[in-house]
Biopython code that builds the backbone (N, CA, C, O; Angstrom):
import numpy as np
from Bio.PDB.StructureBuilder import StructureBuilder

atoms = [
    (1, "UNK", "N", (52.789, 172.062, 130.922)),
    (1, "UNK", "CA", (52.613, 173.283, 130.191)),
    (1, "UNK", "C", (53.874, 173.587, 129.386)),
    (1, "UNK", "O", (54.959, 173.292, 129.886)),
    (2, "UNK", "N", (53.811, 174.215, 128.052)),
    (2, "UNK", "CA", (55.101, 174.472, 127.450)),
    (2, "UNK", "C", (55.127, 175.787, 127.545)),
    (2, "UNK", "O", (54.163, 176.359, 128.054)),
    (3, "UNK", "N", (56.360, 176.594, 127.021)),
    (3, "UNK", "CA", (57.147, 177.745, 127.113)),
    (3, "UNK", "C", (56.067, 178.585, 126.472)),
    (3, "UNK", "O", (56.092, 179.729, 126.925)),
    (4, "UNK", "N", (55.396, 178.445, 125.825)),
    (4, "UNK", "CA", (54.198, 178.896, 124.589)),
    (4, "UNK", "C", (53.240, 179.614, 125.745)),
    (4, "UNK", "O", (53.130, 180.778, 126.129)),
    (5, "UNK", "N", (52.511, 178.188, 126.164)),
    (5, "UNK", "CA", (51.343, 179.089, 127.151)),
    (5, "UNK", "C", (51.916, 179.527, 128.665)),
    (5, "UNK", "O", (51.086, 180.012, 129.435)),
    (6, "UNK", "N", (53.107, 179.398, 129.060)),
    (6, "UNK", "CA", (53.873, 180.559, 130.077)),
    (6, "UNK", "C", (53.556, 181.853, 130.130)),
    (6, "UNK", "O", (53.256, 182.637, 131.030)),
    (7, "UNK", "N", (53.772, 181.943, 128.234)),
    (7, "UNK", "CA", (53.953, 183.737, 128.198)),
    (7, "UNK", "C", (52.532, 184.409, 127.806)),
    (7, "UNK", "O", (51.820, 183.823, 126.990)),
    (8, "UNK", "N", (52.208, 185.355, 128.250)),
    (8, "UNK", "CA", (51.037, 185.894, 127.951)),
    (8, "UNK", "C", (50.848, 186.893, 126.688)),
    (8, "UNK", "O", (51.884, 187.430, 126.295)),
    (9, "UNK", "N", (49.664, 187.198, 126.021)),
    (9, "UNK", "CA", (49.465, 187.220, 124.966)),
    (9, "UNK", "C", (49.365, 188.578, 124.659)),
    (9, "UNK", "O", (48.425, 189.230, 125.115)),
    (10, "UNK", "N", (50.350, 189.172, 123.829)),
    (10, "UNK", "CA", (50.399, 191.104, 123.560)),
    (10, "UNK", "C", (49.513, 190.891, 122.487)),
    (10, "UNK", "O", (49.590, 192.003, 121.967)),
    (11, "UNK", "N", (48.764, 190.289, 121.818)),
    (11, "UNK", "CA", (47.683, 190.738, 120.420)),
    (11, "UNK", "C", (48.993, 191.245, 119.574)),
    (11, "UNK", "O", (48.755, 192.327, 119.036)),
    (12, "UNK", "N", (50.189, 190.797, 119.338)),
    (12, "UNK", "CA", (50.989, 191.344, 118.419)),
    (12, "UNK", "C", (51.620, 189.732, 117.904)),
    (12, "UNK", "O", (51.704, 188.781, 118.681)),
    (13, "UNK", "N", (52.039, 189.683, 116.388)),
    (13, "UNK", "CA", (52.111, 188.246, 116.380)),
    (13, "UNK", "C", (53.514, 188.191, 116.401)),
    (13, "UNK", "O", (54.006, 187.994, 115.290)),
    (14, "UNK", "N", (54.366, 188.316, 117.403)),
    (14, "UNK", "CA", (55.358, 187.704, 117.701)),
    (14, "UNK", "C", (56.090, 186.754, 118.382)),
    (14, "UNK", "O", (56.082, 187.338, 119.465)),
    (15, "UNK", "N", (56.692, 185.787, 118.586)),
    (15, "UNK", "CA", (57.188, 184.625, 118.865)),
    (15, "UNK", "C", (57.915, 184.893, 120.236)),
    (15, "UNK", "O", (59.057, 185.321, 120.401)),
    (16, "UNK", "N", (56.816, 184.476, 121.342)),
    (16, "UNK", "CA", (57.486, 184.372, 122.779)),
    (16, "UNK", "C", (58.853, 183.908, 123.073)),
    (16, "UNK", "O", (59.369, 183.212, 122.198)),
    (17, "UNK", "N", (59.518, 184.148, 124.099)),
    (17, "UNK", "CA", (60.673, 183.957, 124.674)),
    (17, "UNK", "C", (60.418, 182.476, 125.285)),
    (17, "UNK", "O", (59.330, 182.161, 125.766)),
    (18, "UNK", "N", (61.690, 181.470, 125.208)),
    (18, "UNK", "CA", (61.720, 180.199, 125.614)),
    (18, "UNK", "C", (62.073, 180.483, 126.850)),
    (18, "UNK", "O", (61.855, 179.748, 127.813)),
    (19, "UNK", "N", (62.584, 181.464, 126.884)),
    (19, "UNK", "CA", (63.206, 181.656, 128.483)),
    (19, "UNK", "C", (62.037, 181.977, 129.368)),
    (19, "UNK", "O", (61.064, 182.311, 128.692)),
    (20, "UNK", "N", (61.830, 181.983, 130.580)),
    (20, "UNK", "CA", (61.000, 182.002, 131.719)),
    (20, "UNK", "C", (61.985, 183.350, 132.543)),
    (20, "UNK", "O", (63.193, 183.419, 132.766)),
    (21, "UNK", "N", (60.659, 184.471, 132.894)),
    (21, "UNK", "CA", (61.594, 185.669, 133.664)),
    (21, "UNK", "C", (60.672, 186.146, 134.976)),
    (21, "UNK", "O", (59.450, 186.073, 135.104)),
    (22, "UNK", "N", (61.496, 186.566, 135.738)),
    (22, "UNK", "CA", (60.339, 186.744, 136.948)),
    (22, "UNK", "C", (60.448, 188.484, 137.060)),
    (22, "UNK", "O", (60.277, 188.993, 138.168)),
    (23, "UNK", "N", (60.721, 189.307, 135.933)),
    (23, "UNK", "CA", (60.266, 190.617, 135.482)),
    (23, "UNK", "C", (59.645, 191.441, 135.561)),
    (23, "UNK", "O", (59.794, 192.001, 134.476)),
    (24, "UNK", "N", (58.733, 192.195, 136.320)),
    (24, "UNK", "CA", (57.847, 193.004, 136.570)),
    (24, "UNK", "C", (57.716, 194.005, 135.234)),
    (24, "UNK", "O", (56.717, 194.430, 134.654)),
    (25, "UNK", "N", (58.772, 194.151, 135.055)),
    (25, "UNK", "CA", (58.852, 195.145, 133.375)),
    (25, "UNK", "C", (58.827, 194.348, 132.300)),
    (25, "UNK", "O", (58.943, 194.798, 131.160)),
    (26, "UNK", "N", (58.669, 193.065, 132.573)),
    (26, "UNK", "CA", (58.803, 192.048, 130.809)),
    (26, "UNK", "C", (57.046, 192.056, 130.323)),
    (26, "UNK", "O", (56.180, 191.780, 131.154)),
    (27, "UNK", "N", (56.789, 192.323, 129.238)),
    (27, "UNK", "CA", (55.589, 192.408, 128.553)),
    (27, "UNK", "C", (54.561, 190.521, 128.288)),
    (27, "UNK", "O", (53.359, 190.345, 128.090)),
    (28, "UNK", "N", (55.753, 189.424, 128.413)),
    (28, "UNK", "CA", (55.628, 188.719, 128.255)),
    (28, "UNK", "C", (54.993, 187.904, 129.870)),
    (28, "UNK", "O", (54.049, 187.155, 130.117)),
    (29, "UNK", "N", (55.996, 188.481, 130.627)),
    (29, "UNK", "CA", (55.476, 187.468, 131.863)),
    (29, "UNK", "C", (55.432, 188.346, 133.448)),
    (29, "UNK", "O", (55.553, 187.987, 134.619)),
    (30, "UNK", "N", (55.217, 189.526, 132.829)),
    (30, "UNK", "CA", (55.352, 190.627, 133.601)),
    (30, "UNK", "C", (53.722, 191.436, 133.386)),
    (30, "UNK", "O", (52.822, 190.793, 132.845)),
    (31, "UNK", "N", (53.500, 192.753, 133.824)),
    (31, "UNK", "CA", (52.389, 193.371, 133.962)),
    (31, "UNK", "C", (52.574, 194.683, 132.839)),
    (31, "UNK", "O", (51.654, 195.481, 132.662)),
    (32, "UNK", "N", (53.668, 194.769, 132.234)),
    (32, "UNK", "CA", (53.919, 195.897, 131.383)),
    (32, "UNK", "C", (52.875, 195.634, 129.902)),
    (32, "UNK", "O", (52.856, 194.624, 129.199)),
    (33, "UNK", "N", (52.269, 196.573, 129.778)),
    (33, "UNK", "CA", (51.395, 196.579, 128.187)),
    (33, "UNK", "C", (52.367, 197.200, 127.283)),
    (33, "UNK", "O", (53.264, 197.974, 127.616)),
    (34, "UNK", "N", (52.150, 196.865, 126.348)),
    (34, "UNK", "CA", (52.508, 197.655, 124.979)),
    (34, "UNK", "C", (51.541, 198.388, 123.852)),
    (34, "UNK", "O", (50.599, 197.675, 123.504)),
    (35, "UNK", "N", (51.582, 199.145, 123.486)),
    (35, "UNK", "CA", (51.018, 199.889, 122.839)),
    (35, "UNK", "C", (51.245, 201.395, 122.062)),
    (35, "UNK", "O", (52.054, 202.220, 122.488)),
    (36, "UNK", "N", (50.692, 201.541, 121.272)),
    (36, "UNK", "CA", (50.876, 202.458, 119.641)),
    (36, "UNK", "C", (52.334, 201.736, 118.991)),
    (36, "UNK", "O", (52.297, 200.542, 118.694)),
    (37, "UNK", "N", (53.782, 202.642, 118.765)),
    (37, "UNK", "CA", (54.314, 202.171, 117.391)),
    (37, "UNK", "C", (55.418, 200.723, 117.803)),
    (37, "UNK", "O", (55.837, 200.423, 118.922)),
    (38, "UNK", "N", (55.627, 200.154, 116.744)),
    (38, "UNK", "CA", (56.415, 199.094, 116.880)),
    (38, "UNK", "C", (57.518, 199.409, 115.792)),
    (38, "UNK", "O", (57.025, 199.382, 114.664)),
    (39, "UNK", "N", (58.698, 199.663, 115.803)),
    (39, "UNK", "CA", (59.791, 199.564, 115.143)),
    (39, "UNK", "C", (60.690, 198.838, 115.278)),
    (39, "UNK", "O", (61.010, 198.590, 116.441)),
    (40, "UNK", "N", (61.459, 198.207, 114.179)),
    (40, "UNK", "CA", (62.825, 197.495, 114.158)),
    (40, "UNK", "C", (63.711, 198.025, 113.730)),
    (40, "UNK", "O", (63.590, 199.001, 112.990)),
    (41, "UNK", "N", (64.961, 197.470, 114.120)),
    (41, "UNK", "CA", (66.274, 198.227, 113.799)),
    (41, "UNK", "C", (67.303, 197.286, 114.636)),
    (41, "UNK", "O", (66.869, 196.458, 115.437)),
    (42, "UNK", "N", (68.507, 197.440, 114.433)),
    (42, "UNK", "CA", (70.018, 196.882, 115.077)),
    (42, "UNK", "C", (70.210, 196.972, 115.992)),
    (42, "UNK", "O", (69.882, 198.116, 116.308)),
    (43, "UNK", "N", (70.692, 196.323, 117.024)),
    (43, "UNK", "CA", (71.274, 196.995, 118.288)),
    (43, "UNK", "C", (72.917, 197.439, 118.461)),
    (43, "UNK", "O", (73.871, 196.795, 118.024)),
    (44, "UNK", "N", (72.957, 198.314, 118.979)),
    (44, "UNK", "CA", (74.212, 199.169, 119.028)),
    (44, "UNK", "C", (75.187, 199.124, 119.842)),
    (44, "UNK", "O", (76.384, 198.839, 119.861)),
    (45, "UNK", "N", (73.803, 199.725, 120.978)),
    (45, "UNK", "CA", (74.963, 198.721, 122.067)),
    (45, "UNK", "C", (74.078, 198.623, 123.541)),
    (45, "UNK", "O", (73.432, 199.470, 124.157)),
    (46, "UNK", "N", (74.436, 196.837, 123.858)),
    (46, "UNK", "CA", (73.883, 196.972, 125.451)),
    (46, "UNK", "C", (74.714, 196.135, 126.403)),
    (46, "UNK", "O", (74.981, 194.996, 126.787)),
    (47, "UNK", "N", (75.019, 197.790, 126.575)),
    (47, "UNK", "CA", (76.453, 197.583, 127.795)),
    (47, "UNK", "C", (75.376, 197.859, 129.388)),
    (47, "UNK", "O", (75.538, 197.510, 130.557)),
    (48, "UNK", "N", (74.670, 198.369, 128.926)),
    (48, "UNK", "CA", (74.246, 198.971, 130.100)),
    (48, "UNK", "C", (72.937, 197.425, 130.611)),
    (48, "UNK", "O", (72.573, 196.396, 130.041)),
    (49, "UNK", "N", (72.610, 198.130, 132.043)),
    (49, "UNK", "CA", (72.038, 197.042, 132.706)),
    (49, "UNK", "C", (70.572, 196.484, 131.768)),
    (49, "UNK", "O", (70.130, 197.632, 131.728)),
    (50, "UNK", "N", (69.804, 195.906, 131.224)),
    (50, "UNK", "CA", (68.566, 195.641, 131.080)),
    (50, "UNK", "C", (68.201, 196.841, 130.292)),
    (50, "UNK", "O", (66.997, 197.055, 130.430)),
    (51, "UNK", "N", (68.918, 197.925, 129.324)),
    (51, "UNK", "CA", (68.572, 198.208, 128.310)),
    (51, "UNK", "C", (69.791, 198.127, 127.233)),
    (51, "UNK", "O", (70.905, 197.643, 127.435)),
    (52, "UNK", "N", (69.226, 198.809, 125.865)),
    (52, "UNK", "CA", (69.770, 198.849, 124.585)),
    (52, "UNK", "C", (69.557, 200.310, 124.100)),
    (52, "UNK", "O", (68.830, 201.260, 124.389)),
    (53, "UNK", "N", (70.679, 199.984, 123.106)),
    (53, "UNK", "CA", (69.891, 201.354, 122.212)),
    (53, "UNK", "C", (70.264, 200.892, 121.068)),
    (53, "UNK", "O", (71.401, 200.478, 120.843)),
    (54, "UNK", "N", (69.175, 200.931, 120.105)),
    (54, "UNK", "CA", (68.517, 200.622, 118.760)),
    (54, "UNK", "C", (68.468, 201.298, 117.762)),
    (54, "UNK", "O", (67.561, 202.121, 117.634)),
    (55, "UNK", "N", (69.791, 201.062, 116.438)),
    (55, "UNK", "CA", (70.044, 202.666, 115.303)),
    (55, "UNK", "C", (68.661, 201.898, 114.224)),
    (55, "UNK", "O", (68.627, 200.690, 113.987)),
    (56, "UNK", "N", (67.855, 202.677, 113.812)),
    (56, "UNK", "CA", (67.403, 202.684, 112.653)),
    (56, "UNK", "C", (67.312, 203.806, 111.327)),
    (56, "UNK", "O", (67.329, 205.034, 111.244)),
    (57, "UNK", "N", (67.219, 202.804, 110.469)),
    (57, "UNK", "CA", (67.718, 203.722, 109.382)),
    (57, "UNK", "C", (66.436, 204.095, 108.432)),
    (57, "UNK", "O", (65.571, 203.330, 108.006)),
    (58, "UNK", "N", (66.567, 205.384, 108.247)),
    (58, "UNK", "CA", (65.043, 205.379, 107.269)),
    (58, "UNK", "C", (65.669, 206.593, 106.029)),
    (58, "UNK", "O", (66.735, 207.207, 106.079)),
    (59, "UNK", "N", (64.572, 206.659, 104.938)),
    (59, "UNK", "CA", (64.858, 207.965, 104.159)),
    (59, "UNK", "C", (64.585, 208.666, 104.661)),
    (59, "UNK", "O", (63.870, 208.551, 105.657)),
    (60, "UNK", "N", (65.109, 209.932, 104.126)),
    (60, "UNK", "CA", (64.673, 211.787, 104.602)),
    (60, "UNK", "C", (64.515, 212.383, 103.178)),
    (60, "UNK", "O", (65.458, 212.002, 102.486)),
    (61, "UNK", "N", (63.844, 213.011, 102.642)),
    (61, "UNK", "CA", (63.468, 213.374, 101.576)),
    (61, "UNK", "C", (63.756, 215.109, 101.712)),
    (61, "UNK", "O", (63.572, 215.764, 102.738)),
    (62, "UNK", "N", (64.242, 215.626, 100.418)),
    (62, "UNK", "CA", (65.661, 216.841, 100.842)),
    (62, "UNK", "C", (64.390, 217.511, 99.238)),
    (62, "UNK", "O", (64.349, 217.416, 98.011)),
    (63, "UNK", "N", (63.906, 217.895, 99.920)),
    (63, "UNK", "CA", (63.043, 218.825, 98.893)),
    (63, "UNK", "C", (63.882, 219.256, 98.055)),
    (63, "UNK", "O", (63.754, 218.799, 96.919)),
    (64, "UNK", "N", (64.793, 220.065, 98.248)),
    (64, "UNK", "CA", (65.565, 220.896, 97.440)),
    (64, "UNK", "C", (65.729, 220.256, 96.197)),
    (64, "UNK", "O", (65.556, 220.618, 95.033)),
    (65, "UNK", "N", (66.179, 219.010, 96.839)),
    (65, "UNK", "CA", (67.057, 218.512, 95.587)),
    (65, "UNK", "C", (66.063, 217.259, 94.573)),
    (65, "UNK", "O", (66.349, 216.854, 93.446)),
    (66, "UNK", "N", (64.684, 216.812, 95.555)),
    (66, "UNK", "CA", (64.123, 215.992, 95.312)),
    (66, "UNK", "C", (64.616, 214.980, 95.044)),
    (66, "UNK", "O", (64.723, 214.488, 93.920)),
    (67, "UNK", "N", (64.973, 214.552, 96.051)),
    (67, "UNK", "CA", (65.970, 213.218, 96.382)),
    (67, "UNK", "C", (65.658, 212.901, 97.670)),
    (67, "UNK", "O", (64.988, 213.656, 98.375)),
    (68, "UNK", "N", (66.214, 211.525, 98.157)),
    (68, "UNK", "CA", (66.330, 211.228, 99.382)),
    (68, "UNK", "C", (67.575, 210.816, 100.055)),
    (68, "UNK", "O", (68.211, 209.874, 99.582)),
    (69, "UNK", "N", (67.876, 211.264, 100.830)),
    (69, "UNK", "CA", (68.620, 210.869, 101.901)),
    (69, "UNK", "C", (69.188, 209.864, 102.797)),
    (69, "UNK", "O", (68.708, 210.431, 103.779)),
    (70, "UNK", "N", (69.927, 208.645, 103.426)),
    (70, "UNK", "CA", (69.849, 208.012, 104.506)),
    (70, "UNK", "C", (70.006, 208.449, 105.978)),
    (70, "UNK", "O", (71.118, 208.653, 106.465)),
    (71, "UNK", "N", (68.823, 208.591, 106.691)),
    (71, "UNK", "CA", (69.226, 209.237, 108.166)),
    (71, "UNK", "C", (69.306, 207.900, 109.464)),
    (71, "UNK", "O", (69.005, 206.710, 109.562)),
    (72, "UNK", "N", (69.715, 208.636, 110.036)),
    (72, "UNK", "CA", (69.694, 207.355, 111.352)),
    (72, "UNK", "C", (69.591, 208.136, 112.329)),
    (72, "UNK", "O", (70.120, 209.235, 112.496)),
    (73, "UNK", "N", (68.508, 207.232, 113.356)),
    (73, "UNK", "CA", (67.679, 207.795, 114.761)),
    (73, "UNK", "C", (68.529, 206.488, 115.586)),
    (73, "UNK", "O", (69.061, 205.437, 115.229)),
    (74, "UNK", "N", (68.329, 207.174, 116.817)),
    (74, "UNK", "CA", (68.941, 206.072, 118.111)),
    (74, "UNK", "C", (67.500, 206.099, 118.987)),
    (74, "UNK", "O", (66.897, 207.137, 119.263)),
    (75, "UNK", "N", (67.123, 204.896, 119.322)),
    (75, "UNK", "CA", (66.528, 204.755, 120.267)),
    (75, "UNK", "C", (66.625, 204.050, 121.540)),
    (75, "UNK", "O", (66.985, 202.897, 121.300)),
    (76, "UNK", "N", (66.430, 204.278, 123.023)),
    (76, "UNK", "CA", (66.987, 203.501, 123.925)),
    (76, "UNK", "C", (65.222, 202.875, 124.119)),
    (76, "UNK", "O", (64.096, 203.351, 123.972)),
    (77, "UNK", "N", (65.901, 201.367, 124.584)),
    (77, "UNK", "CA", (64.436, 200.390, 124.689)),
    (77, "UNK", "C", (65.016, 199.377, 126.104)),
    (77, "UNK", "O", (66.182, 199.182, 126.448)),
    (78, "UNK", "N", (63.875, 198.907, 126.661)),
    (78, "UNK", "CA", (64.212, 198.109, 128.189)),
    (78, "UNK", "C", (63.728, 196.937, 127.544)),
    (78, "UNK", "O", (62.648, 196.569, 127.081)),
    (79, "UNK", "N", (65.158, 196.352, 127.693)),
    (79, "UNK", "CA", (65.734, 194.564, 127.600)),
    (79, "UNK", "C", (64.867, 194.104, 129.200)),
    (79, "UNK", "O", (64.810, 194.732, 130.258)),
    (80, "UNK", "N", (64.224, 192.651, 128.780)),
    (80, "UNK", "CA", (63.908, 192.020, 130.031)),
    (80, "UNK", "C", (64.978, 190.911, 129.821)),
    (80, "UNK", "O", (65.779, 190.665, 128.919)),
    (81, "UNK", "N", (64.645, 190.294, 131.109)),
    (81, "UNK", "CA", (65.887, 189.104, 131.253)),
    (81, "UNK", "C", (65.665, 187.723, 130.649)),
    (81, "UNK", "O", (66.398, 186.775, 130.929)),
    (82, "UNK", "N", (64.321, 187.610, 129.559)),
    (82, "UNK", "CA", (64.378, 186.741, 129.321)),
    (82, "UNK", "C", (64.584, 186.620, 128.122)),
    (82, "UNK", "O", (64.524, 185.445, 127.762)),
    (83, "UNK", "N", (64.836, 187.438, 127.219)),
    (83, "UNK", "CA", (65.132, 187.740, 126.257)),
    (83, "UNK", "C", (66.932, 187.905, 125.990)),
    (83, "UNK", "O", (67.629, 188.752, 126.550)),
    (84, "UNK", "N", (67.408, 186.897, 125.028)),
    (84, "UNK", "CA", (69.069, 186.936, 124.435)),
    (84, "UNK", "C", (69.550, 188.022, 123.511)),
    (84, "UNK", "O", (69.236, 187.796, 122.342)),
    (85, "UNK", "N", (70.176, 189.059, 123.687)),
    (85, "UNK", "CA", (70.410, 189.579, 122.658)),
    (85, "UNK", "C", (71.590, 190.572, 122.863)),
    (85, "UNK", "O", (71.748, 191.371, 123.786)),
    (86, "UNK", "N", (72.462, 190.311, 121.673)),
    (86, "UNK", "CA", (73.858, 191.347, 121.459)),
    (86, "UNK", "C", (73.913, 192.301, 120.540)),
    (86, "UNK", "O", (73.033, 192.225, 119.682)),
    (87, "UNK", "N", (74.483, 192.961, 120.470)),
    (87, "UNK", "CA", (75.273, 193.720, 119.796)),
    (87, "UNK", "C", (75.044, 193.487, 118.236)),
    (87, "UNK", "O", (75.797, 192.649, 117.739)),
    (88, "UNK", "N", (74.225, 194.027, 117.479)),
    (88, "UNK", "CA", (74.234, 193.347, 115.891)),
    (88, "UNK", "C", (73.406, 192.516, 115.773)),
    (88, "UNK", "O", (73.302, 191.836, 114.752)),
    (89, "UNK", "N", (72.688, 192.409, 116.739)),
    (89, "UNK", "CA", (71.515, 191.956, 116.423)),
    (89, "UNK", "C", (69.901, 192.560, 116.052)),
    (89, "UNK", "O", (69.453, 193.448, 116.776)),
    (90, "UNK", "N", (69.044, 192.017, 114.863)),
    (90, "UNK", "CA", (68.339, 192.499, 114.733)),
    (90, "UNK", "C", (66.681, 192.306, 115.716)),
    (90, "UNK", "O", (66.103, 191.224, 115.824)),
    (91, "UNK", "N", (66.347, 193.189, 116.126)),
    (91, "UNK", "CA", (65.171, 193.308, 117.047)),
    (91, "UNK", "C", (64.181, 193.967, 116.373)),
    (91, "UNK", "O", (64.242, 194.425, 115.232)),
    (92, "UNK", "N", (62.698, 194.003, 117.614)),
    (92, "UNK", "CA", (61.741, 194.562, 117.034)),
    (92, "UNK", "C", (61.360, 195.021, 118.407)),
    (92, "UNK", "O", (61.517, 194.218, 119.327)),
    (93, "UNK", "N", (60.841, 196.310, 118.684)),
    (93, "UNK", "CA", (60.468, 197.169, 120.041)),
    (93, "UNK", "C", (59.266, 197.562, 119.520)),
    (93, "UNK", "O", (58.897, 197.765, 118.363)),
    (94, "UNK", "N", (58.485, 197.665, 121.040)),
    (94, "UNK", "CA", (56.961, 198.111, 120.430)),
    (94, "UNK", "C", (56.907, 199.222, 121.925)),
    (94, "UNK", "O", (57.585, 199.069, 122.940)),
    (95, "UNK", "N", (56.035, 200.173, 121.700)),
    (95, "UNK", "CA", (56.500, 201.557, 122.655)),
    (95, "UNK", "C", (55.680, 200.946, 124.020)),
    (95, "UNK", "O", (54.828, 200.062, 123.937)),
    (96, "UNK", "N", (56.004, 201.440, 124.988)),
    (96, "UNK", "CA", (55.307, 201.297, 126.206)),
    (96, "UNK", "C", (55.094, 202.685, 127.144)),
    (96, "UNK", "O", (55.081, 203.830, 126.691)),
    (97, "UNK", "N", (54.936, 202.322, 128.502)),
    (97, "UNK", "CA", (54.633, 203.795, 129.230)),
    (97, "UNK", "C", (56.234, 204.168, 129.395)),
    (97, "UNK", "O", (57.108, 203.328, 129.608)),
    (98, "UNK", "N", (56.455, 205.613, 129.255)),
    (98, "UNK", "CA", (57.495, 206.134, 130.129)),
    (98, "UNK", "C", (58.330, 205.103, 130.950)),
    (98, "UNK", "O", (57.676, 205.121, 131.993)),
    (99, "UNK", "N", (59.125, 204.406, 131.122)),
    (99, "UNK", "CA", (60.032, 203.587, 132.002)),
    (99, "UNK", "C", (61.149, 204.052, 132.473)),
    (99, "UNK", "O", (61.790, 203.318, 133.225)),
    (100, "UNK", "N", (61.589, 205.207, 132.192)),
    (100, "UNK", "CA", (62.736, 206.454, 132.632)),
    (100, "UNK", "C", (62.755, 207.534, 131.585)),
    (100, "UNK", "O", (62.146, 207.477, 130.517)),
    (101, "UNK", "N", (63.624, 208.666, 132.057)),
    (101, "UNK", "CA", (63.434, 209.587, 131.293)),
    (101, "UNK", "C", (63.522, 209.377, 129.705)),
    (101, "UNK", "O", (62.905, 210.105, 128.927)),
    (102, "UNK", "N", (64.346, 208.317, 129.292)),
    (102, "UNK", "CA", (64.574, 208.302, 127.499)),
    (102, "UNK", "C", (64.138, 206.954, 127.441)),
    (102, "UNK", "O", (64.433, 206.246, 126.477)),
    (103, "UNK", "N", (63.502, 206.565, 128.335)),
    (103, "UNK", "CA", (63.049, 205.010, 127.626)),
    (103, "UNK", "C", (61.726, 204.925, 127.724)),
    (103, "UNK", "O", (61.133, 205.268, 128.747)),
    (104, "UNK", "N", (61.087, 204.424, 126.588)),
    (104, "UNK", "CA", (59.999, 204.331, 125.984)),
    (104, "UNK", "C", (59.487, 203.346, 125.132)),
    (104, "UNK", "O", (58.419, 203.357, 124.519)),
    (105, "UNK", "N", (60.640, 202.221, 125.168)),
    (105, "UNK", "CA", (60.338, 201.240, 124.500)),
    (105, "UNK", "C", (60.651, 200.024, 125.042)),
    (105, "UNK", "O", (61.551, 200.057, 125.881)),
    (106, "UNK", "N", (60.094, 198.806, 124.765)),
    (106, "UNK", "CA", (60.510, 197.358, 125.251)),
    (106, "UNK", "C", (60.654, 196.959, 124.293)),
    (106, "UNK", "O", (60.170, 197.462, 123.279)),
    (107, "UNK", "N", (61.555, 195.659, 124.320)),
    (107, "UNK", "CA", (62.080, 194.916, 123.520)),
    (107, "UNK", "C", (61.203, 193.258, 123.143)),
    (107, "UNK", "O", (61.354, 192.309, 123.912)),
    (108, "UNK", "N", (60.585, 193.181, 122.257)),
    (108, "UNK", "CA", (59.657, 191.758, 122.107)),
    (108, "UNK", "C", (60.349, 190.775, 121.098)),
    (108, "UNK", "O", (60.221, 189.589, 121.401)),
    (109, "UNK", "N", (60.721, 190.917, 120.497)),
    (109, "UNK", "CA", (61.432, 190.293, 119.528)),
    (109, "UNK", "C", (63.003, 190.559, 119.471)),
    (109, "UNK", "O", (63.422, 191.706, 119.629)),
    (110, "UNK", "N", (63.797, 189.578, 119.264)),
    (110, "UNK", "CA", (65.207, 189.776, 118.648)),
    (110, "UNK", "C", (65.589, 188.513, 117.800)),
    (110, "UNK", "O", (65.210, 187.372, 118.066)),
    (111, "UNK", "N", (66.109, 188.740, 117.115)),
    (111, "UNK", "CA", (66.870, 187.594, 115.687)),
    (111, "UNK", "C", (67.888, 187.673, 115.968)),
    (111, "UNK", "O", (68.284, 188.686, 116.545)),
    (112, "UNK", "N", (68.954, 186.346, 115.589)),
    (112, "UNK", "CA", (70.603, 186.894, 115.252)),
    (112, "UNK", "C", (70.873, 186.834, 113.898)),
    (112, "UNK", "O", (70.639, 186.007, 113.017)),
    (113, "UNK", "N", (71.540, 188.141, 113.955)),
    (113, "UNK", "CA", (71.324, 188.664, 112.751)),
    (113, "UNK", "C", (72.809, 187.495, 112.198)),
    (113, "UNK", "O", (73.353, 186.950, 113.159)),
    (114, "UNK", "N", (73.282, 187.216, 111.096)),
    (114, "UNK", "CA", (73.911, 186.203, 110.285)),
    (114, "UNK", "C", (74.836, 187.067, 109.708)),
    (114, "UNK", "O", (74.361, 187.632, 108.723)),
    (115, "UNK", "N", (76.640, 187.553, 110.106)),
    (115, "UNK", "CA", (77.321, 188.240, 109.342)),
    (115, "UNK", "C", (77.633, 187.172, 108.194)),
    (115, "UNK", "O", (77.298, 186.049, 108.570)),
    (116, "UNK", "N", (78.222, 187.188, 106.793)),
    (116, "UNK", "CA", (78.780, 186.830, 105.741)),
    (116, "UNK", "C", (80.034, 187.345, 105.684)),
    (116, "UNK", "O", (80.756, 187.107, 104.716)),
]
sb = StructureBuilder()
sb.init_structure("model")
sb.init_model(0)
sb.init_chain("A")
sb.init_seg("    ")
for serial, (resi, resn, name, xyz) in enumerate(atoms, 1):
    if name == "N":
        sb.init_residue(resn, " ", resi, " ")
    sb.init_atom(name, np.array(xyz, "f"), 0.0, 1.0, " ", f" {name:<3s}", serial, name[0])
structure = sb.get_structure()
C-alpha cells in the first residue's frame, strides 16, 4: 500500500501527508471531520505544542473614503503530527468542531513557502 491510500479521503482536493500519524485529532488518519470554511494564510508562530496561529491578510473597505484597506486576522488551528511545518510557511486550514476554547481549525495542507 502507498502513503496515498493510508490517508483517508476529506472530499477536499488536497495532497495527503507522506508522513503516517497515530492522531486521534488528524483529519487524515484520525476520526476528526472537517467542514464549512477553508482559509489560507502564513504561519506566525508554532511554538506551542500541536498548534499554530495563522495571520491572514484581506481588504477592509473604509466607506468613508471609498477605498480599501489592508487588515490582518490571527487565527489559532491544531497541527497533527504528521504534518511538517514552520514558521513562514504557507498553509491551508479548513474549520472543524470546537477543539479548545480558540481553536477551530485543523491544518490540511502546508507549502514551504521560498524566501528570495
Amino acid at each position: 500500500m502507498s502513503w496515498i491510500e493510508l490517508a483517508r479521503n476529506l472530499g477536499i482536493a488536497v495532497t495527503p501527508p507522506r508522513k503516517v500519524c497515530e492522531d486521534v485529532l488528524c483529519p487524515f488518519h484520525g476520526r476528526l471531520s472537517v467542514r464549512g470554511k477553508m482559509l489560507s494564510g502564513i504561519v506566525v508562530s508554532a511554538k506551542a505544542k500541536n498548534m499554530i496561529i495563522v495571520s491572514r491578510e484581506f481588504p477592509h473597505q473604509v466607506a468613508k473614503y471609498q477605498r480599501y484597506e489592508r487588515s490582518r486576522s490571527r487565527v489559532h488551528a491544531y497541527l497533527p503530527e504528521c504534518i511538517e511545518v514552520t514558521e513562514g510557511d504557507e498553509i491551508t486550514i479548513a474549520e472543524c468542531r470546537p477543539l479548545s476554547k480558540t481553536v477551530s481549525f485543523v491544518v490540511i495542507e502546508g507549502e514551504k513557502r521560498i524566501v528570495v
